[in-house]
N, CA, C and O atoms as a GROMACS GRO file, in nm:
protein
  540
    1UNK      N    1  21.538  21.172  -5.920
    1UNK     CA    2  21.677  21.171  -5.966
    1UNK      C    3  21.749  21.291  -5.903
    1UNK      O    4  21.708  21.407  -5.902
    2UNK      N    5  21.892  21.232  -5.837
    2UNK     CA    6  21.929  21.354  -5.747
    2UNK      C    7  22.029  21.447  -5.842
    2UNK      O    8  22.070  21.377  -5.934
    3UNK      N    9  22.073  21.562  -5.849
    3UNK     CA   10  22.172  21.653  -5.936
    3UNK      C   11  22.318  21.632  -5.872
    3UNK      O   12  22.344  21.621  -5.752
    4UNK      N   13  22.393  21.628  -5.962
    4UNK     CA   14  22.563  21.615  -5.912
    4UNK      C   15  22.553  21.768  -5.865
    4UNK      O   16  22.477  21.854  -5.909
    5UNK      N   17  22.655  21.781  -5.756
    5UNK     CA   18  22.722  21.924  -5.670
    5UNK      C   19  22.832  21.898  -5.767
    5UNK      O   20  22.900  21.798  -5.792
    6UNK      N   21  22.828  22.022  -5.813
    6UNK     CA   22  22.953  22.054  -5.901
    6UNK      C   23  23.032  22.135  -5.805
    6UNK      O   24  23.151  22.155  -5.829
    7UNK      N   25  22.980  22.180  -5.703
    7UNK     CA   26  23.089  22.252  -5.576
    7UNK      C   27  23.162  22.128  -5.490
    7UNK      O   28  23.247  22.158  -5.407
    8UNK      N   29  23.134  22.022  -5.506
    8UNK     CA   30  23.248  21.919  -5.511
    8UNK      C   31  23.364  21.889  -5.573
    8UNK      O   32  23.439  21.805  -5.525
    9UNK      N   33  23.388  21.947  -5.676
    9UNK     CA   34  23.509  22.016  -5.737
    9UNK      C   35  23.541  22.120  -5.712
    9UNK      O   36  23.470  22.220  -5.703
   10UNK      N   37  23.665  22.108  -5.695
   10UNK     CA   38  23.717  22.297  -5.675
   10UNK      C   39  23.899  22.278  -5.740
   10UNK      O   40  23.966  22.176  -5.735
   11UNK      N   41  23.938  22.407  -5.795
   11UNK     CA   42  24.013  22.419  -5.859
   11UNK      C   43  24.143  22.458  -5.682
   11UNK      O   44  24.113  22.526  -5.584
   12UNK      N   45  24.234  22.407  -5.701
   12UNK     CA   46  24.328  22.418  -5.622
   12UNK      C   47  24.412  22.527  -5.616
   12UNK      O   48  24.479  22.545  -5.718
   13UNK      N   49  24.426  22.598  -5.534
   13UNK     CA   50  24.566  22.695  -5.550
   13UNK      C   51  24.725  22.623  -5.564
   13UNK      O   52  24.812  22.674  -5.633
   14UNK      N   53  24.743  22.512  -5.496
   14UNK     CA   54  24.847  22.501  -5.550
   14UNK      C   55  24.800  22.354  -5.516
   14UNK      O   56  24.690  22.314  -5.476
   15UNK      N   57  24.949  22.268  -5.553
   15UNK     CA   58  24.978  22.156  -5.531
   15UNK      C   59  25.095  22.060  -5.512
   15UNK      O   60  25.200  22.112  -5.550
   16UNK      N   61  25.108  21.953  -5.473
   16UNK     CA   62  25.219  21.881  -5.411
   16UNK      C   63  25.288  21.801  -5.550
   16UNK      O   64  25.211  21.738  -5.622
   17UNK      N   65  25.412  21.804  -5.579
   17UNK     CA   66  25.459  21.736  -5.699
   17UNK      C   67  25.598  21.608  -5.653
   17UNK      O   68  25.698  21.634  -5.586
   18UNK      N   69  25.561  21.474  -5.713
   18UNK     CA   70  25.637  21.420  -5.600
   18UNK      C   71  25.756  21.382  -5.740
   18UNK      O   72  25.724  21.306  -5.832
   19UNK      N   73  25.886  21.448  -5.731
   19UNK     CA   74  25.998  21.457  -5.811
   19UNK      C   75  26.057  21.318  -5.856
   19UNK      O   76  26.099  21.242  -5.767
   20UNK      N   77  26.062  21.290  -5.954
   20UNK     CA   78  26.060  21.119  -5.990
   20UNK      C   79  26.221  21.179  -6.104
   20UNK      O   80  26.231  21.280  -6.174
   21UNK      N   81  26.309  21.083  -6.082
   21UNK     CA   82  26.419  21.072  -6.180
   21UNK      C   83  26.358  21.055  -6.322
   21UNK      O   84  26.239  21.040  -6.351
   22UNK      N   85  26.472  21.062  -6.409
   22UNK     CA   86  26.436  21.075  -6.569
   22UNK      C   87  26.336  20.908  -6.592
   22UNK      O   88  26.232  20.891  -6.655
   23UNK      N   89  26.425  20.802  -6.510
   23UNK     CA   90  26.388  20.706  -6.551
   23UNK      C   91  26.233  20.648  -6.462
   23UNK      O   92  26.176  20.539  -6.461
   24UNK      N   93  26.209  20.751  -6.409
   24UNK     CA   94  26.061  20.748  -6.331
   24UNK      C   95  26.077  20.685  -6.164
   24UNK      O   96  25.984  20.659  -6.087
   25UNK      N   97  26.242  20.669  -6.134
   25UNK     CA   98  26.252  20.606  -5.963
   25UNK      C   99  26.181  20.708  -5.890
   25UNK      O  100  26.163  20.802  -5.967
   26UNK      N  101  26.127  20.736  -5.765
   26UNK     CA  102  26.072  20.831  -5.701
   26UNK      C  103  26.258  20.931  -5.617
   26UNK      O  104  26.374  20.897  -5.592
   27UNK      N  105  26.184  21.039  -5.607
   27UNK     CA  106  26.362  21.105  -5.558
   27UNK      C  107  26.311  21.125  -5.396
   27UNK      O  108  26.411  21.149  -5.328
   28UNK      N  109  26.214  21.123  -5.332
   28UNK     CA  110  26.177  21.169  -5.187
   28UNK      C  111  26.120  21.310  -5.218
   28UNK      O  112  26.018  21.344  -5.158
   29UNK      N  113  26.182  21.400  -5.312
   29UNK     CA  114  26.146  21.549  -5.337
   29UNK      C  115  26.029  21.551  -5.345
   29UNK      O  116  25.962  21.468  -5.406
   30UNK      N  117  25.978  21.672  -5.268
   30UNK     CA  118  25.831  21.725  -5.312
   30UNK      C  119  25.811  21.866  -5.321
   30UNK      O  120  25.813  21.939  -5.222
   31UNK      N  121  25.792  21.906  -5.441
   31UNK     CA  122  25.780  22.011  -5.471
   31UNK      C  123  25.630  22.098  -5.489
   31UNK      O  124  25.554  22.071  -5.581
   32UNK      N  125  25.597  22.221  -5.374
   32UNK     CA  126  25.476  22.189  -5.391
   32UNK      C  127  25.464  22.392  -5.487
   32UNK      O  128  25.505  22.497  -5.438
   33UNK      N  129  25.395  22.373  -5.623
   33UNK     CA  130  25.378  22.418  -5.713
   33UNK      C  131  25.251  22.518  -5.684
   33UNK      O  132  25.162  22.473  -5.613
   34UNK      N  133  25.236  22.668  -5.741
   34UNK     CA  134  25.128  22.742  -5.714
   34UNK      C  135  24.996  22.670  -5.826
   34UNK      O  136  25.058  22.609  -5.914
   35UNK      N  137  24.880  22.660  -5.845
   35UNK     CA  138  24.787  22.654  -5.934
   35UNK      C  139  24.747  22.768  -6.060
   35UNK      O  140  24.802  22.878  -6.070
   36UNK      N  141  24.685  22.737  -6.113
   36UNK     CA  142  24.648  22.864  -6.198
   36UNK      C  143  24.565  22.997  -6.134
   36UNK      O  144  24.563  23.111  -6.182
   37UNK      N  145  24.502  22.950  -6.019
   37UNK     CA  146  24.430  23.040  -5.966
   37UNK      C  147  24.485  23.090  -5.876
   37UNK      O  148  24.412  23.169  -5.816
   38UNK      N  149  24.624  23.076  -5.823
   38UNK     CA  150  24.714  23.108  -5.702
   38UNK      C  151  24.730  23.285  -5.755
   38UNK      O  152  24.733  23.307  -5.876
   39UNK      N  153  24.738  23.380  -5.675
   39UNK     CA  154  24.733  23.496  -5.699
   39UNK      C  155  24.878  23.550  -5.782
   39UNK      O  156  24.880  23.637  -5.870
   40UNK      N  157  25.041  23.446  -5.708
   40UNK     CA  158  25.151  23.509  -5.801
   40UNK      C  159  25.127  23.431  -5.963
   40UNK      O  160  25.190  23.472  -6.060
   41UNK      N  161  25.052  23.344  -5.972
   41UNK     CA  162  25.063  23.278  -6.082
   41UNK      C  163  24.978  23.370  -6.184
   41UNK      O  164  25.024  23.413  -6.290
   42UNK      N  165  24.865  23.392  -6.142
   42UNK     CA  166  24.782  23.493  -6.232
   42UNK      C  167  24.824  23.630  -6.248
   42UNK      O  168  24.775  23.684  -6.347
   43UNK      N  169  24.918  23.719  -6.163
   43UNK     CA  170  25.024  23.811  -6.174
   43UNK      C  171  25.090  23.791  -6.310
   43UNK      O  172  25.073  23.867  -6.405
   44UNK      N  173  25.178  23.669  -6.311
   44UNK     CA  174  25.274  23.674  -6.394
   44UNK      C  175  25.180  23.650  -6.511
   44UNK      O  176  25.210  23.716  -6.610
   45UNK      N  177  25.096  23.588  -6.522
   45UNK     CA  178  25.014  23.525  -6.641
   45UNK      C  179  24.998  23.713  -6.701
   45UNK      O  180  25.054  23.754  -6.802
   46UNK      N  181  24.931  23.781  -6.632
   46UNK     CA  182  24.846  23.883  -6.666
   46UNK      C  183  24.997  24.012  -6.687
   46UNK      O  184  24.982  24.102  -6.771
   47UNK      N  185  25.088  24.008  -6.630
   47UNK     CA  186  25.208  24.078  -6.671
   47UNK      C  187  25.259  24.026  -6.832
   47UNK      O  188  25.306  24.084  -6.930
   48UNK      N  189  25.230  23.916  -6.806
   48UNK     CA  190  25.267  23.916  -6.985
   48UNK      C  191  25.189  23.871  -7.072
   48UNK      O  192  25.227  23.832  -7.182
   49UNK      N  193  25.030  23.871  -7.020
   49UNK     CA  194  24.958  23.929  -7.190
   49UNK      C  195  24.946  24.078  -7.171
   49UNK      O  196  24.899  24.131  -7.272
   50UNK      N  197  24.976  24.169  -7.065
   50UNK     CA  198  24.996  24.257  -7.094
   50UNK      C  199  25.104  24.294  -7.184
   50UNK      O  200  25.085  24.345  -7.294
   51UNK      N  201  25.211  24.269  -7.139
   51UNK     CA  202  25.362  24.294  -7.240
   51UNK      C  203  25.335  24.280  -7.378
   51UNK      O  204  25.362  24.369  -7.458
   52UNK      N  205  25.262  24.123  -7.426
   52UNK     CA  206  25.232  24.146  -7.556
   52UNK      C  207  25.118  24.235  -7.602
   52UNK      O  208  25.124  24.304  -7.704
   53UNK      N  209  25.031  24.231  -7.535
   53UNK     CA  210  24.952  24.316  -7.561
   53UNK      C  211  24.986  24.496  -7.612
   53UNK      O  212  24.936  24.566  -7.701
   54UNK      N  213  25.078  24.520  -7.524
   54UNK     CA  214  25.147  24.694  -7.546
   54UNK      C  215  25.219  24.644  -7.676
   54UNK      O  216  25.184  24.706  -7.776
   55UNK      N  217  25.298  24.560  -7.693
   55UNK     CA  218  25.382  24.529  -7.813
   55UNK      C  219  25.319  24.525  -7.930
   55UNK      O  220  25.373  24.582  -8.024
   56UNK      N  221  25.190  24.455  -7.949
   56UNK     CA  222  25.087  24.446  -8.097
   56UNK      C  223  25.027  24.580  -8.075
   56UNK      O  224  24.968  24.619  -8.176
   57UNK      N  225  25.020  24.684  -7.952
   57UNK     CA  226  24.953  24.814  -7.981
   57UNK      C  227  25.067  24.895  -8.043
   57UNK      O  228  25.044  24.994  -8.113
   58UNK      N  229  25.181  24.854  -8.020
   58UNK     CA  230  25.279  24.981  -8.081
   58UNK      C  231  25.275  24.941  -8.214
   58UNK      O  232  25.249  25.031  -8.294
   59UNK      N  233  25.295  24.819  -8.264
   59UNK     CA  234  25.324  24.791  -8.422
   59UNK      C  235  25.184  24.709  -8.506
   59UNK      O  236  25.180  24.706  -8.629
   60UNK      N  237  25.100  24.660  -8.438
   60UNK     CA  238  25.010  24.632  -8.563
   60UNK      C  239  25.089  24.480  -8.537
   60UNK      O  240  25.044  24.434  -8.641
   61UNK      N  241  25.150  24.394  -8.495
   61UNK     CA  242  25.177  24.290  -8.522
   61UNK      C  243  25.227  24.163  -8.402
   61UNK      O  244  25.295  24.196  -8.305
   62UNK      N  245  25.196  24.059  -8.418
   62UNK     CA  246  25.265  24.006  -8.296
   62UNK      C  247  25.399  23.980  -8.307
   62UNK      O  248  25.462  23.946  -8.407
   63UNK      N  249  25.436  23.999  -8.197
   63UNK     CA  250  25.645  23.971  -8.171
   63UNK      C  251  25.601  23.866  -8.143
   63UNK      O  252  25.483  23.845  -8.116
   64UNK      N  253  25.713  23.763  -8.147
   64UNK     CA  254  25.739  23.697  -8.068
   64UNK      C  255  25.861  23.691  -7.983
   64UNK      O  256  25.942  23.753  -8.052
   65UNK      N  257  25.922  23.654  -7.877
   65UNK     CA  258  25.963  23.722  -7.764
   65UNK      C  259  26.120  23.689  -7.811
   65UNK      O  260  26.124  23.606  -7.901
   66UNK      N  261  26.268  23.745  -7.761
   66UNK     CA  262  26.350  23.702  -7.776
   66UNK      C  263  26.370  23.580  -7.722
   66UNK      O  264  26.310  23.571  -7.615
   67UNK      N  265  26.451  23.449  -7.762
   67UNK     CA  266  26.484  23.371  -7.696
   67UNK      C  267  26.480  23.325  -7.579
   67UNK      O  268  26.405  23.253  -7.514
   68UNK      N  269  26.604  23.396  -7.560
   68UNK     CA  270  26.706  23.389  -7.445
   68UNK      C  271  26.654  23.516  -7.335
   68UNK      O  272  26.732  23.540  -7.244
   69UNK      N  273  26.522  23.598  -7.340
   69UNK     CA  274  26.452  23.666  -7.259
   69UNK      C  275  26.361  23.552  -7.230
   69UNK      O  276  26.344  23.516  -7.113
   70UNK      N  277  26.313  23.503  -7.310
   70UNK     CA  278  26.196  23.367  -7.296
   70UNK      C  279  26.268  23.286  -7.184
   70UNK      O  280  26.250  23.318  -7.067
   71UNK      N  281  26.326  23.211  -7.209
   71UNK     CA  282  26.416  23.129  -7.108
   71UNK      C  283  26.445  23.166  -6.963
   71UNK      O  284  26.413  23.090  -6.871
   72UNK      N  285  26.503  23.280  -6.944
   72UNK     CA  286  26.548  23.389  -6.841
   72UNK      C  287  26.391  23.360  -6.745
   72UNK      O  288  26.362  23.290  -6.648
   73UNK      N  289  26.308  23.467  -6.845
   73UNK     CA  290  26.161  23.456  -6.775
   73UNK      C  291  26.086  23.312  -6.730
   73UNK      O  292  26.007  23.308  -6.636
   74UNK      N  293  26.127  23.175  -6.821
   74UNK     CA  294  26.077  23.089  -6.796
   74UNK      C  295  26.097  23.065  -6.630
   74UNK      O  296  26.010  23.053  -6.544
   75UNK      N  297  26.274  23.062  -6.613
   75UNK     CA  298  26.294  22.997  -6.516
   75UNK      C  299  26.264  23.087  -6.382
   75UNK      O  300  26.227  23.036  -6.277
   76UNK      N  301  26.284  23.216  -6.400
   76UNK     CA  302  26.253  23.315  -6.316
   76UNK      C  303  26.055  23.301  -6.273
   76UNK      O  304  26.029  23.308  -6.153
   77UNK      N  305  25.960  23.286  -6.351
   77UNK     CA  306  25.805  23.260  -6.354
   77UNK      C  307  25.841  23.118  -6.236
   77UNK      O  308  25.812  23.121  -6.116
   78UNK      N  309  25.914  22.996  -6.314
   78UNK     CA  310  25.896  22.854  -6.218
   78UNK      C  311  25.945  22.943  -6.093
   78UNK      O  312  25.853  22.986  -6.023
   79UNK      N  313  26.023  22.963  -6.071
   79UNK     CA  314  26.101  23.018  -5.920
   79UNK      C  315  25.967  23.049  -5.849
   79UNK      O  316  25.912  22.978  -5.764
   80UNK      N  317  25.927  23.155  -5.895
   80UNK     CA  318  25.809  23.218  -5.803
   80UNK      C  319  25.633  23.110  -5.772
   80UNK      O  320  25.551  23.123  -5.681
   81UNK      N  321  25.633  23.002  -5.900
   81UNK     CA  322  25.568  22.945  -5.914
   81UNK      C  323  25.603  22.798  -5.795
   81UNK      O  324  25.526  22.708  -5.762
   82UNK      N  325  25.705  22.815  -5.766
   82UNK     CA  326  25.766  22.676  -5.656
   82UNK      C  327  25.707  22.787  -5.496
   82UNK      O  328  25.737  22.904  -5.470
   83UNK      N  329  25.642  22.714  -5.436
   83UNK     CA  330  25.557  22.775  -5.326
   83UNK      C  331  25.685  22.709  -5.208
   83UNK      O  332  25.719  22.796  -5.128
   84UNK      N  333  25.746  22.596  -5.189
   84UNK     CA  334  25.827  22.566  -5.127
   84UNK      C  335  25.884  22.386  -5.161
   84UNK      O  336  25.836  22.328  -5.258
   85UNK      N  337  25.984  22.316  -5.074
   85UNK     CA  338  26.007  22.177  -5.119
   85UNK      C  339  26.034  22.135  -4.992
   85UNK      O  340  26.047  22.201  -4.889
   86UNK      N  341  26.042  21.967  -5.016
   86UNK     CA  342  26.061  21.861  -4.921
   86UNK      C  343  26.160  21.799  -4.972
   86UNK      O  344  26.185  21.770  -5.089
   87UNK      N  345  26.230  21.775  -4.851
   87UNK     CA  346  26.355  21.624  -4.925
   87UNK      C  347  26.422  21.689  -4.975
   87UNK      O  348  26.515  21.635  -4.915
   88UNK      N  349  26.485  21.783  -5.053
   88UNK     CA  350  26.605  21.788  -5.102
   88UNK      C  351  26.691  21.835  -5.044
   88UNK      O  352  26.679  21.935  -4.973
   89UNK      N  353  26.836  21.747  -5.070
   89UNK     CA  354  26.948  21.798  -5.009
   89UNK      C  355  27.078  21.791  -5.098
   89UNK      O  356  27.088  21.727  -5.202
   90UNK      N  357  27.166  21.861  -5.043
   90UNK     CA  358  27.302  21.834  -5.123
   90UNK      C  359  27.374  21.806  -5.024
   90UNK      O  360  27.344  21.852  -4.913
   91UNK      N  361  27.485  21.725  -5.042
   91UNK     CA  362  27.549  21.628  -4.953
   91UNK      C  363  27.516  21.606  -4.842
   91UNK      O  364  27.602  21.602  -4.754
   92UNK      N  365  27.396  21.588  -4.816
   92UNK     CA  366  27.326  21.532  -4.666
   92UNK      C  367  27.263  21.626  -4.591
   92UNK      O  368  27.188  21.601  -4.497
   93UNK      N  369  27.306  21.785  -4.648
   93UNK     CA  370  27.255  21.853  -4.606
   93UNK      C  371  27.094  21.932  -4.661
   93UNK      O  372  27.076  21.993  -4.766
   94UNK      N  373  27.005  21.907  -4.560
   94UNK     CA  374  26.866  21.970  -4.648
   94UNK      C  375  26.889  22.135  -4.722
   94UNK      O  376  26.961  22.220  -4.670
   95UNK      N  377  26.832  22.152  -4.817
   95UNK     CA  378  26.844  22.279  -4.865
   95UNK      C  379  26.703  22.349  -4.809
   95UNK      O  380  26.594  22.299  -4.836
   96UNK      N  381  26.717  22.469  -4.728
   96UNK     CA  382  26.602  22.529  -4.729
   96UNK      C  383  26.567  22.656  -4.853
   96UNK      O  384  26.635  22.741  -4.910
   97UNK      N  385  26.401  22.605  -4.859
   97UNK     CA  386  26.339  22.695  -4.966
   97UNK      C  387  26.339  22.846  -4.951
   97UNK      O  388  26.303  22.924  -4.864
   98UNK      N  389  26.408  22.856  -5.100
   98UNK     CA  390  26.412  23.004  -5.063
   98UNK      C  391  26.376  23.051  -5.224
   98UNK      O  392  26.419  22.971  -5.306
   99UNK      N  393  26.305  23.168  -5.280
   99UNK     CA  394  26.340  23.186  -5.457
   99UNK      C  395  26.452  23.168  -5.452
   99UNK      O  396  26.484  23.050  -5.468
  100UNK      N  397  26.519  23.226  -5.438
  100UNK     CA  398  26.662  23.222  -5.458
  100UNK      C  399  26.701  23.090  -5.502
  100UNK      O  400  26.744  23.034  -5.603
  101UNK      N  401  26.662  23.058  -5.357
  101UNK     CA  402  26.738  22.895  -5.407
  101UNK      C  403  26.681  22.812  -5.544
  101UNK      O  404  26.732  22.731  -5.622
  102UNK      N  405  26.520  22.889  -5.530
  102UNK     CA  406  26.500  22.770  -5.650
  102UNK      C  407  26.557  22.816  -5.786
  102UNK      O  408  26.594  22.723  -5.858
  103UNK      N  409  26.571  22.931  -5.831
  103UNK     CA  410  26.600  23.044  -5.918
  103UNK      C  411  26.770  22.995  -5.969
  103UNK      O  412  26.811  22.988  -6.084
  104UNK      N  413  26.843  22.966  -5.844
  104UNK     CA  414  26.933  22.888  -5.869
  104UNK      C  415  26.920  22.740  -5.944
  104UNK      O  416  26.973  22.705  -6.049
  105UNK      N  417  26.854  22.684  -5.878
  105UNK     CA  418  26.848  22.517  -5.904
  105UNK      C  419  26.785  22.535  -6.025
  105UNK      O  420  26.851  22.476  -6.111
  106UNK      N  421  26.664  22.601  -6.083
  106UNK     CA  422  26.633  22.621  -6.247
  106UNK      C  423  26.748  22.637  -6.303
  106UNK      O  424  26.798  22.546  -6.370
  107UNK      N  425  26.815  22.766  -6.283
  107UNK     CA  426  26.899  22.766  -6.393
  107UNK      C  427  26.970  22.735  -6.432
  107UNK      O  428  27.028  22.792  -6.525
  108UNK      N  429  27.012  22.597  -6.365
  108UNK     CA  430  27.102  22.472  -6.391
  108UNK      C  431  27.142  22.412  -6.512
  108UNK      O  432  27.177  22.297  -6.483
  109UNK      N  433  27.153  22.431  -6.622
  109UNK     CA  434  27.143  22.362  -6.735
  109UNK      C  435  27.107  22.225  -6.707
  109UNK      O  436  27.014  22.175  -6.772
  110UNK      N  437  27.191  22.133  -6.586
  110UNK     CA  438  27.235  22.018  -6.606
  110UNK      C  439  27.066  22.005  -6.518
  110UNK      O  440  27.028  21.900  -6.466
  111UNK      N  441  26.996  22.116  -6.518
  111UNK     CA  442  26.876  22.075  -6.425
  111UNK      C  443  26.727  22.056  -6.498
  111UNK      O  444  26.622  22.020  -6.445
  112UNK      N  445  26.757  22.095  -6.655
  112UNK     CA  446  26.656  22.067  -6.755
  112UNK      C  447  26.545  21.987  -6.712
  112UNK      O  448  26.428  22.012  -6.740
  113UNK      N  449  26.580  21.900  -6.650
  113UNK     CA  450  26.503  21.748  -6.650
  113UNK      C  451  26.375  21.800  -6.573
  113UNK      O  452  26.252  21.798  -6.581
  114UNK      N  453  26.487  21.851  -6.486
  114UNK     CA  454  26.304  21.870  -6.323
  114UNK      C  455  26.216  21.989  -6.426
  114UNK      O  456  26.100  21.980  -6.466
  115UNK      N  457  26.322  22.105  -6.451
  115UNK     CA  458  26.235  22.201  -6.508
  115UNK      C  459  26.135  22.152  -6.564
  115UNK      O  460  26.022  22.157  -6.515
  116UNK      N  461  26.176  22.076  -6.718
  116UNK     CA  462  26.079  21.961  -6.797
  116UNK      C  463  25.950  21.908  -6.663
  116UNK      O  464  25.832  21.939  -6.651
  117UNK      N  465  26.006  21.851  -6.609
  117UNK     CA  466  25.890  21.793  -6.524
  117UNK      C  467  25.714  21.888  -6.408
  117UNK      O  468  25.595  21.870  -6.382
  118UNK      N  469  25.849  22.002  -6.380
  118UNK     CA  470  25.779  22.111  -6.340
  118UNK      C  471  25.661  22.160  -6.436
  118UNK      O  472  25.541  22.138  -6.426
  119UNK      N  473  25.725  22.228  -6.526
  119UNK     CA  474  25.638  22.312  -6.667
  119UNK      C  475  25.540  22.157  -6.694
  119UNK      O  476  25.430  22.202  -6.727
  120UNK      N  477  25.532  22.032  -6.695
  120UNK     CA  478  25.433  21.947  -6.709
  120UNK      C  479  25.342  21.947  -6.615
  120UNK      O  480  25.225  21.936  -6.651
  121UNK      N  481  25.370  21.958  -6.482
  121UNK     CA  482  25.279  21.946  -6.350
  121UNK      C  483  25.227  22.081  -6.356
  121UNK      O  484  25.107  22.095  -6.335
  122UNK      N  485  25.311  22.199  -6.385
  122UNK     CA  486  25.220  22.321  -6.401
  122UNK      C  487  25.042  22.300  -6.508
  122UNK      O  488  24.930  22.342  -6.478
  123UNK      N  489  25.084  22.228  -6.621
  123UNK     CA  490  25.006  22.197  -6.673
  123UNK      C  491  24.881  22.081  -6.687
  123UNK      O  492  24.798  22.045  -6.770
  124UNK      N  493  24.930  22.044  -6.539
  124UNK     CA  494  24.855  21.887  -6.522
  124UNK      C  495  24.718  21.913  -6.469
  124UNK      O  496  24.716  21.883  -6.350
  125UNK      N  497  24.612  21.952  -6.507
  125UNK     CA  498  24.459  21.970  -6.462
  125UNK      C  499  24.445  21.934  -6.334
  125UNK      O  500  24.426  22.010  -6.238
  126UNK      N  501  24.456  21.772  -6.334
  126UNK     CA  502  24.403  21.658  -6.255
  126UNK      C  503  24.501  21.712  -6.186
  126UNK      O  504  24.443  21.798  -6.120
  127UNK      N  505  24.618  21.716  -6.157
  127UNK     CA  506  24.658  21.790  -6.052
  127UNK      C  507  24.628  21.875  -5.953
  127UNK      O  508  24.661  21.886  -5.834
  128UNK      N  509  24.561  21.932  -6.025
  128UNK     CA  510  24.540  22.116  -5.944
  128UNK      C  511  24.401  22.095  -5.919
  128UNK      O  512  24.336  22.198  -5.901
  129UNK      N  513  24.324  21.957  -5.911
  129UNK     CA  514  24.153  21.993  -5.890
  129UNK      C  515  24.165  21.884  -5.779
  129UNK      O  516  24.230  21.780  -5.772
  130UNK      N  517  24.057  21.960  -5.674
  130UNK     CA  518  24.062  21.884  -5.540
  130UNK      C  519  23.889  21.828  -5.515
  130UNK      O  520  23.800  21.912  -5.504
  131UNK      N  521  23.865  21.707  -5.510
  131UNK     CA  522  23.753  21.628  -5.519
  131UNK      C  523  23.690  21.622  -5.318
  131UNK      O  524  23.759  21.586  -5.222
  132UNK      N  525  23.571  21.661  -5.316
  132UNK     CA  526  23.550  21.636  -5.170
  132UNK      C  527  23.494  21.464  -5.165
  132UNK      O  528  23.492  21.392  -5.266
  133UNK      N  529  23.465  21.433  -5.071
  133UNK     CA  530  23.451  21.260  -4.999
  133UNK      C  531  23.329  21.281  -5.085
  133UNK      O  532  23.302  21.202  -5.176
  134UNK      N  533  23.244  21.401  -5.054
  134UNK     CA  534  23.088  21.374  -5.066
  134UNK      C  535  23.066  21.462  -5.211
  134UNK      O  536  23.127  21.563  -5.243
  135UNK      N  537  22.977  21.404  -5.276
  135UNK     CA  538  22.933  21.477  -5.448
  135UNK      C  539  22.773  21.465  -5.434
  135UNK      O  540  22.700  21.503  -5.526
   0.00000   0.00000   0.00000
């Protein structure tokens, strides 16, 4: 009896996200997203269990974060977490990737939707794990 290679799995640094409208049409966009193991992603992860961490050492208790700092940081974390994109344009013209640009396009109100979709693919396992031909 032969043993499965579990080094036939491997956890991905990042990955390709293909941007689908609310009602699930495909948009051409591809947004390709850092992984959990991507080095800015574990930065930001580890910058803020530090933050809480200093915060329950000063008082004995957990905060929980302001709002509207939460939010700020959300969309500012996706920015850095968007590695680059495909396909998108505004009036015919392609937008090139920049933070900036994405930092913009988060903080869109009217842009909720992708965010929503983003923060899900951040969280999508099966996403971020890359299978070889051979096991």
């Amino acid at each position: 009896m032969s043993g499965f290679n579990l080094r036939s799995i491997e956890q991905a640094t990042s990955a390709e996200v293909a941007i689908k409208q609310p009602d699930g049409t495909p948009t051409g966009v591809v947004i390709e997203i850092a992984g959990p193991e991507h080095p800015e992603r574990k930065r930001i992860k580890w910058a803020l269990e530090r933050k809480a961490l200093s915060r329950y050492q000063k008082t004995g208790k957990v905060e929980m974060p302001d709002p509207e700092e939460a939010e700020a940081s959300k969309h500012e974390n996706l920015a850095t977490y968007t590695l680059g994109w495909k396909g998108y344009s505004v009036d015919g013209v392609d937008v090139p990737f920049s933070k900036s640009a994405a930092l913009d396009l988060y903080r869109d109100p009217k842009m909720a939707w992708l965010v929503d979709q983003l923060e899900a693919a951040l969280g999508d396992k099966e996403l971020l794990i890359k299978r070889s031909a051979t096991t």
